[in-house]
N, C-alpha and C positions, 0 to 999 in steps of 0.2 A: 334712151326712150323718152320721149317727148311724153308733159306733164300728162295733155288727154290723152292721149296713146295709153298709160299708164291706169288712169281710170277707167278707156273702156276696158281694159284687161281685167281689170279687179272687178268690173260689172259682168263681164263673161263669167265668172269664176261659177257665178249661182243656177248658170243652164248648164253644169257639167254633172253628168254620171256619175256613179260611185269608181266604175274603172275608170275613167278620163280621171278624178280625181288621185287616184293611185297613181298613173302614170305622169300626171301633173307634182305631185309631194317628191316622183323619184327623180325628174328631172332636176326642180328645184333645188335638193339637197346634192345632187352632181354640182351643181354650179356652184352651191356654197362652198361644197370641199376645193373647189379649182380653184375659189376666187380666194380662200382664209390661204391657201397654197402660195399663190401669187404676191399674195399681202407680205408672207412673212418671209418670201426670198427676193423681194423687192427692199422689204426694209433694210436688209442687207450691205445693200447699196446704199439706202441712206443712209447710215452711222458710217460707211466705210467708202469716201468717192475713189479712192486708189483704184488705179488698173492693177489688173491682175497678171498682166505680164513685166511691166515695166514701173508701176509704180504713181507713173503720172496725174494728177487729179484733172485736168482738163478733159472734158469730157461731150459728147451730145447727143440725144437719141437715137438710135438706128435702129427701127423697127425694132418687132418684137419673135421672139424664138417660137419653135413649132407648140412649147409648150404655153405661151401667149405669156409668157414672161418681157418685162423691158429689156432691151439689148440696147445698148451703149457702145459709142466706138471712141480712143482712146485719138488725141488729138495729138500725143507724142510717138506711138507706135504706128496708128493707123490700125490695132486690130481691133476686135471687138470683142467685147463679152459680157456677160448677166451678172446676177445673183450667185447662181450657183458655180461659176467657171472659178475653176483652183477647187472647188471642193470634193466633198465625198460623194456626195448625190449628184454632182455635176453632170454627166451624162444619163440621168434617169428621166425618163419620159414621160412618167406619171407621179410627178412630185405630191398630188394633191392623195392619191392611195396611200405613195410611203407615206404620210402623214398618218392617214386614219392607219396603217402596221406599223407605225410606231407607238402611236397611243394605246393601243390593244395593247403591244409588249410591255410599257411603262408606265399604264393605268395602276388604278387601287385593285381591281378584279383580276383573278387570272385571266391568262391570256388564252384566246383560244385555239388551238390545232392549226397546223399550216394549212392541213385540205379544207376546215372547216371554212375560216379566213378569206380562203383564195376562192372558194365558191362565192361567198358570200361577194367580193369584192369582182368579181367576173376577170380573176387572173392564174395564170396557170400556176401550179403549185412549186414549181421550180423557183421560180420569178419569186414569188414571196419567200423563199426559204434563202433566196441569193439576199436578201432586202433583210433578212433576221441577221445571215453575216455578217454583212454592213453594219448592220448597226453593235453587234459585239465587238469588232473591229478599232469601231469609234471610241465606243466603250472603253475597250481596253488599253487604248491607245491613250485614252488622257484621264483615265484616272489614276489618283493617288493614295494609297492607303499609309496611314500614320499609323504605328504602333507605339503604348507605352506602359507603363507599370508591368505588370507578370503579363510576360509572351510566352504562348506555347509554340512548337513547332514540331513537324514530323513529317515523312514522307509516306505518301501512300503509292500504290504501283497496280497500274492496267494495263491490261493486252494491249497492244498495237492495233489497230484497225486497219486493215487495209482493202476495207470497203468502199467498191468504186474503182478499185486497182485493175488496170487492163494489163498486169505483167503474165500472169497466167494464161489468160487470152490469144498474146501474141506467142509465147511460147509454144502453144497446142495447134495456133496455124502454120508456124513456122518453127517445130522443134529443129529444125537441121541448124537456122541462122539465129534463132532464140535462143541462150540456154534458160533451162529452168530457172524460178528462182529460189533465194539460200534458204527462205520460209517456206516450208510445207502449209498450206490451208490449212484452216481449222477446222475442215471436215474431214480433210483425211486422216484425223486423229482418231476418228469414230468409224468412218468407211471401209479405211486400210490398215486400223490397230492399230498406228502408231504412238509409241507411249508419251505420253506429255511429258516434259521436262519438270524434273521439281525445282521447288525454288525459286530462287528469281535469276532468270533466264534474261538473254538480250532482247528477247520482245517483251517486257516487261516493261513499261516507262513509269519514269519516277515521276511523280507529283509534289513540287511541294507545298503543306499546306502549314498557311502560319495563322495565328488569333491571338487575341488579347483578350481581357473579360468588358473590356469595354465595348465590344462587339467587333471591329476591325476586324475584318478578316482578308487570306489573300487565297488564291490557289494556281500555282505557278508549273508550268510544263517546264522538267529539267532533261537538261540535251543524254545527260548517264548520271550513274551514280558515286562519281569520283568527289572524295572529300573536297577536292579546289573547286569544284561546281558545286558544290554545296555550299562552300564558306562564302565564295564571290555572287549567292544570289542572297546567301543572309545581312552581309557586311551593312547594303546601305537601307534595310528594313530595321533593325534592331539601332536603338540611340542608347548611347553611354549609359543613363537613368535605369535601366530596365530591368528586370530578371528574367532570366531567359530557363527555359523548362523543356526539354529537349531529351531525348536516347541518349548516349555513348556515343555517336558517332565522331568521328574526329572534327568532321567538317564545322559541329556543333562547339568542340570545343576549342577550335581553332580560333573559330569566333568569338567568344567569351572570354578567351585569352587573350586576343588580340585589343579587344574593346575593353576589357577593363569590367567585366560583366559579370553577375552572382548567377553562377552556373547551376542548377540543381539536376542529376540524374534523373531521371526516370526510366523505371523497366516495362516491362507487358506482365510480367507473369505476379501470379496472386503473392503479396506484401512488398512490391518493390513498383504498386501503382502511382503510390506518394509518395512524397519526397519529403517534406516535412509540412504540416499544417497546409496549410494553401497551395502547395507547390504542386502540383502535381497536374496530366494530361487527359482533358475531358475529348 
């Protein structure tokens, strides 16, 4: 926008209404979220002129993507790509939302509700709840947690969800070519009296969850609850230095044996919570 173009805008602003005003603040802040969007998966591109298929830095404009992002065509492949091409957000359409849903998740305030969120931002509630995966995905995917001094560890164990599962579904339209399957719902525990299994059963999944006092913590999804699945998720969390504070389980002191580690028991039941002085599992 040309400089007087610009003034007379800002000279229009004092013959607008309280609503023209409103609807004036909501546009403007759309554009700011599109343009702080653009800014920070353009810089992208600057720190990093590699193509993203081959490598090559020779590079020249080529228009811009439906999300008004720079697109670049690569002078060695002949393709083209942005900011985002190779990444995780790569095919999202509304890079400048996922920003304002990722800030809600990663602010100092909690975060607010998915349906609240997705009202708020005029997106369906699916769409934001695929956009929270994302970003735990990412999450999970490149963080590292360090433990040292006294490690506690232990497992904890949850139902199986299989909320969303369309086995039962296909089943009941086609019991002849479906057979049921080997998990009974967990309705029909209550419906049809069927008696819950005590114990820990195979739809139990083990969690493992590790800490230190220095706050570190992990919580890791294990595939069963066989001591070598145990030992080969603890081996490369625990370092030489440590004391490790653990159950009985083998898996535990498989580990502690292995590494060269000051093992301390711990029990559940009342006077075998400690192990000695400090030792013991909060």
């Amino acid at each position: 926008m040309l400089h007087h173009d610009f003034r007379r805008f800002l000279d229009a602003l004092d013959r607008l209404n309280p609503a023209q005003i409103e609807d004036a603040q909501s546009k403007i802040r759309d554009i700011r979220r599109k343009t702080e969007a653009i800014s920070e998966i353009e810089a992208r591109t600057i720190q990093d002129h590699k193509c993203s298929f081959c490598g090559d830095e020779r590079r020249q404009k080529w228009g811009r993507t439906r999300t008004k992002v720079q697109r670049y065509r690569c002078a060695g492949c002949q393709k083209t790509y942005s900011g985002t091409t190779g990444s995780a957000i790569g095919r999202l359409r509304r890079p400048d939302l996922f920003i304002v849903a990722l800030r809600d998740m990663l602010g100092t305030a909690a975060p607010q509700s998915v349906r609240k969120l997705a009202r708020r931002l005029g997106l369906n509630k699916y769409t934001l709840w695929r956009w929270r995966m994302l970003v735990f995905s990412i999450i999970g995917s490149g963080s590292t947690v360090s433990f040292s001094g006294i490690v506690e560890a232990d497992e904890t164990f949850q139902r199986e969800s299989r909320k969303g599962s369309r086995e039962w579904v296909r089943h009941f339209a086609d019991p002849k070519k479906v057979a049921p399957p080997p998990r009974p719902r967990w309705e029909d525990f209550t419906t049809r009296g069927l008696k819950m299994m005590r114990g820990l059963s195979k739809w139990q999944l083990p969690i493992l969850n590790v800490t230190n006092r220095s706050g570190a913590r992990l919580f890791r999804r294990l595939p069963n609850r066989k001591s070598v699945t145990l030992e080969r998720a603890m081996k490369p969390l625990v370092p030489s230095h440590a004391v490790l504070c653990s159950d009985g389980a083998n898996g535990y002191k498989n580990v502690a044996a292995a590494g060269g580690l000051e093992h301390f028991v711990v029990g559940s039941k009342p006077g075998t919570r400690v192990a000695s002085g400090c030792h013991h599992i909060q």
